[in-house]
C-alpha positions as CSV (number, residue, x, y, z in Angstrom):
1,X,31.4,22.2,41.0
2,X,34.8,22.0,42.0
3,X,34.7,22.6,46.0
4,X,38.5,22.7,46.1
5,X,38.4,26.3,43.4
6,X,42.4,27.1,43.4
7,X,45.1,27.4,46.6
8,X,48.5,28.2,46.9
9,X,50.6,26.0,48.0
10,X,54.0,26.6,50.3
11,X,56.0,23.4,51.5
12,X,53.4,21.4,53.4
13,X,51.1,24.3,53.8
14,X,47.8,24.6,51.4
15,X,46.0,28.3,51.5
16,X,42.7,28.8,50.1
17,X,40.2,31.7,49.4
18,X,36.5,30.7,50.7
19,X,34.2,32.0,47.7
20,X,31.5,33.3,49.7
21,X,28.7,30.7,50.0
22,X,31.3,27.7,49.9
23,X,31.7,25.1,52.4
24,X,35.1,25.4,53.8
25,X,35.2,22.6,55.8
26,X,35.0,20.5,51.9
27,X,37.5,22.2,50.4
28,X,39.7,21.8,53.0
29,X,38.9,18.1,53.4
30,X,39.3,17.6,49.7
31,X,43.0,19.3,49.5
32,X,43.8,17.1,52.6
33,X,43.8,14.3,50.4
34,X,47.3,15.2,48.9
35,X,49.5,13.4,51.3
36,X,52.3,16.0,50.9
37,X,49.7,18.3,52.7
38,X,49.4,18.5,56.6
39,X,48.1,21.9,57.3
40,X,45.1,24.0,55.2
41,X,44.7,27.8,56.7
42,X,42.1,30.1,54.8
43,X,42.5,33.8,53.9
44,X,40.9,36.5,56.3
45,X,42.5,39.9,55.0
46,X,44.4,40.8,51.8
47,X,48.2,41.7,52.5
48,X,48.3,44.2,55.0
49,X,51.5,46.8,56.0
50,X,55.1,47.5,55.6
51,X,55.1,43.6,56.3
52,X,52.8,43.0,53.5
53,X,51.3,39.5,55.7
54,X,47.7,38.6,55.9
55,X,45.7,36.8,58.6
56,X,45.0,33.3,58.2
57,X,43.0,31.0,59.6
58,X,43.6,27.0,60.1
59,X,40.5,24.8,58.8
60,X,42.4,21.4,58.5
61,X,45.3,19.8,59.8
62,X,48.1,21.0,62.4
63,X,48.0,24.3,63.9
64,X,51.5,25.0,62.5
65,X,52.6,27.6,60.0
66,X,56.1,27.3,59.8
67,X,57.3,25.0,57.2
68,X,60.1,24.6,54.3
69,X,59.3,25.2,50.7
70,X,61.3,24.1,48.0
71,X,61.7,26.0,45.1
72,X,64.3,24.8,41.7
73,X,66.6,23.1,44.0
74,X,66.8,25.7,46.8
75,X,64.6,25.4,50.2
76,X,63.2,28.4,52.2
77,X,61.8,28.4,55.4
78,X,59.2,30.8,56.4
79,X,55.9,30.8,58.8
80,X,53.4,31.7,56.1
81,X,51.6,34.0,58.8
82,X,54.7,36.0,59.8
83,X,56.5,36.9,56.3
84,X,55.5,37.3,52.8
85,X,56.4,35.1,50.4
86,X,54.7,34.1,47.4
87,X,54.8,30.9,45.5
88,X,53.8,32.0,42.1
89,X,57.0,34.2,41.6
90,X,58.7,31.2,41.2
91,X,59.5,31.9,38.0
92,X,60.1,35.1,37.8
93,X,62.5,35.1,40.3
94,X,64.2,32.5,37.8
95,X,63.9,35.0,35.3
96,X,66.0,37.8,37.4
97,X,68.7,35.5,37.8
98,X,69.2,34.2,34.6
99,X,69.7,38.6,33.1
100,X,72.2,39.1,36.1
101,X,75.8,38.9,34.6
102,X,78.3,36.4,37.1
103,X,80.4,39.0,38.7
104,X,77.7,41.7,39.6
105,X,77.1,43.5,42.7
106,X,73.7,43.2,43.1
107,X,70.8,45.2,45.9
108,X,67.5,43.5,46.6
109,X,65.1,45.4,48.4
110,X,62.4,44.0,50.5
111,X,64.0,40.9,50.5
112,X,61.9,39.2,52.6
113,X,63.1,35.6,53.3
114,X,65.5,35.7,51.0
115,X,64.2,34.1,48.3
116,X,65.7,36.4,45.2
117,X,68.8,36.9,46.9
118,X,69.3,33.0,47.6
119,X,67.8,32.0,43.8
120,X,70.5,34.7,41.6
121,X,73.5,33.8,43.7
122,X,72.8,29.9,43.1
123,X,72.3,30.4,39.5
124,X,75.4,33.1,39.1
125,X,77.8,32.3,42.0
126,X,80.5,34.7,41.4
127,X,77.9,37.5,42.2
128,X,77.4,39.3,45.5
129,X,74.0,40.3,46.9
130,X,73.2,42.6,49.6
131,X,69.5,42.0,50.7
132,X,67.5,44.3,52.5
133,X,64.7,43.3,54.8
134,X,62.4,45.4,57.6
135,X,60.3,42.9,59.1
136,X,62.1,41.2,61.6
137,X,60.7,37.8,61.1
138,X,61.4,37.9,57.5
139,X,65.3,38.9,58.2
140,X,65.7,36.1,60.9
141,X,64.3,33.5,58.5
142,X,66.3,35.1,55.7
143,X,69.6,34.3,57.9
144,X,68.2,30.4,58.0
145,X,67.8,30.4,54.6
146,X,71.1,31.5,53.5
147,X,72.9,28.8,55.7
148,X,70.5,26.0,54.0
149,X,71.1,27.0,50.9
150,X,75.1,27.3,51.5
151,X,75.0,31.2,50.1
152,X,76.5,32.4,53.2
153,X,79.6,33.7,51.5
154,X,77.8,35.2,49.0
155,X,74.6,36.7,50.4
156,X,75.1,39.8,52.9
157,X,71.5,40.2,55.0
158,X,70.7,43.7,55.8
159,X,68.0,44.5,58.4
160,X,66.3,47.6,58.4
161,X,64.2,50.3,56.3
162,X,66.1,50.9,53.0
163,X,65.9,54.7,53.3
164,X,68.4,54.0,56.4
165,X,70.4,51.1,55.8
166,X,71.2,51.8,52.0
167,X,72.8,55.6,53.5
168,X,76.2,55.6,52.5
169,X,76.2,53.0,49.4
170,X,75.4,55.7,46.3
171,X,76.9,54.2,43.2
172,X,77.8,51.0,44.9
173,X,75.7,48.3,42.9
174,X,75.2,47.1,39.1
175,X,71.6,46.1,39.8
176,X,68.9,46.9,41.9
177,X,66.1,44.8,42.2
178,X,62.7,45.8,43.8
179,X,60.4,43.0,44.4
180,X,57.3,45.2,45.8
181,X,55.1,46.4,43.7
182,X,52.4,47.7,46.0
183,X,55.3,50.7,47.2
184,X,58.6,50.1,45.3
185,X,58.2,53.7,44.4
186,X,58.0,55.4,46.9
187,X,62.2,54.4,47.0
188,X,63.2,55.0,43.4
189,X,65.1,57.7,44.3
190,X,67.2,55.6,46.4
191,X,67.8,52.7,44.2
192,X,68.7,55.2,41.6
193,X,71.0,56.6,43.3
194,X,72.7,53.2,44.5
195,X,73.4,52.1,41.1
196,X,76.7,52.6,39.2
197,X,76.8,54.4,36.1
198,X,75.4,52.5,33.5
199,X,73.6,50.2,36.4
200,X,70.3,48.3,35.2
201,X,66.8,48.2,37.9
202,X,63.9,46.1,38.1
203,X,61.5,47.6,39.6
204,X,57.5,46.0,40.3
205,X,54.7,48.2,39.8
206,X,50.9,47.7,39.9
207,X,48.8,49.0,36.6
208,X,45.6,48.7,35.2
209,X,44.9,47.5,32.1
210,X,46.0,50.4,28.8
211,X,48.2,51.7,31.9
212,X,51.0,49.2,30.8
213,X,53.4,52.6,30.5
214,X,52.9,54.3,33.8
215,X,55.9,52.5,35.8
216,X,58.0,53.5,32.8
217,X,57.2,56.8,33.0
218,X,57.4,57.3,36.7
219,X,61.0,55.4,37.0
220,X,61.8,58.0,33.8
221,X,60.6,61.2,36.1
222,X,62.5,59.9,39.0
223,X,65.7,59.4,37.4
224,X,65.4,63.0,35.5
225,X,65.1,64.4,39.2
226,X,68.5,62.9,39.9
227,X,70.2,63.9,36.9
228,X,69.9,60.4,35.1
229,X,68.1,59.3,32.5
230,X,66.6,55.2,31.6
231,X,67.5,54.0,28.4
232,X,66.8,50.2,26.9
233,X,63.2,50.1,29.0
234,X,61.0,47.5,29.1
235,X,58.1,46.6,31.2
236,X,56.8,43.6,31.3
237,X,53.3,41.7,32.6
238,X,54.5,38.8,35.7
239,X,51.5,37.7,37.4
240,X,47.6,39.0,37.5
241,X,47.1,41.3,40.5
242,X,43.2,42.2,40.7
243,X,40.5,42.1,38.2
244,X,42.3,44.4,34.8
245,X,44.9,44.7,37.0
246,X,48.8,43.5,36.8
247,X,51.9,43.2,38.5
248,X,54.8,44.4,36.3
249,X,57.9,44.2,36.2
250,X,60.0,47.6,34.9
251,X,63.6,46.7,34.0
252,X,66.1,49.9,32.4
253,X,69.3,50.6,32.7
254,X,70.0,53.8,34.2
255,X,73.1,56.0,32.7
């Protein structure tokens, strides 16, 4: 059997699930053997909170959590028991860049440590993003990350619940992007109402499998109660959440 079973990795940083009945101690050893790693930390909760972190535990290596991860050219740094970030979206945060248009205005709530802000303004330069973050932590490591990544001109951190900070800036933005799907929408109403006429969303949503419409139909209901409507909707599968479960990713643009 494969002792080592699968782990994220995040800079220098290893993080592994113990199946129950496994010997951590092996696994750990084992992923210790890639020289690029110098700390292994287990999982003991699921995300947790507004902050959506998780306690971890360190089975191998130093005691340290902070470290830089490099992601498609740009570096974040992050303590990966303070903030969330995840790996895998790698990609997908690729993907939002690449449908944002060069001289858009662009809102990313729960922008954690930066990472979508910092990957669409690298890809499309001539945008501006305006990122919003709650979690302290997150925000101050956000703020590191836009001066290693030279975005400083071009990335405007934002500390603070949404509900407050984005008061005042009603039709200000071409796209909203939402990168939480465990309560994105619970604030529809307030990205709706930030975009411009004619403004596109993407909005992440948890749904069970043959529940692939739901987020559709919720982001549809919300705009209806605002006087809007969603036109050119599509939701799409990003990464597996839970057994039959997915996050999604609900893109429109709202008129």
């Amino acid at each position: 059997m494969d002792e080592t079973h699968s782990y994220d990795i995040v800079g220098n940083i290893a993080i592994i699930e113990v199946p129950e009945g496994a010997d951590e101690k092996l696994m750990a050893n084992e992923i210790m053997k890639n020289k690029n790693i110098i700390t292994v930390v287990k999982k003991l909760s699921a995300r947790e909170g507004v902050f959506r972190t998780r306690q971890l535990e360190v089975v191998a290596g130093k005691q340290n959590l902070e470290t830089i991860h490099t992601e498609h050219g740009m570096k974040y740094k992050l303590d990966v028991g303070k903030v969330y970030f995840s790996p895998r979206e790698g990609e997908e945060r690729q993907k939002i860049a690449d449908k944002i248009r060069n001289d858009e205005t662009v809102l990313v709530m729960f922008a954690g440590i930066g990472a979508y802000a910092i990957a669409i303004t690298k890809k499309k330069p001539q945008s501006k993003v305006y990122a919003v973050e709650i979690n302290s932590d997150a925000y101050e490591y956000m703020r590191t990350n836009i001066r290693l990544n030279r975005v400083d001109a071009l990335v405007y951190p934002l500390k603070g619940d949404v509900r407050i900070v984005c008061k005042g800036m009603d039709g200000k933005f071409d796209r909203v992007v939402m990168p939480y799907p465990a309560g994105a929408h619970e604030f529809l109403d307030i990205a709706i109402g930030c975009l411009k006429k004619n403004g596109f969303i993407h909005f992440y949503t948890i749904s069970k499998e043959g529940e692939e419409d739901a987020g559709k139909e919720l982001l549809g209901k919300e705009a209806n109660k605002l006087g809007r409507k969603t036109v050119n909707v599509e939701s799409r599968k990003v990464l597996p959440y839970a057994p039959r479960m997915w996050k999604r990713c609900v893109e429109a643009q709202i008129v």
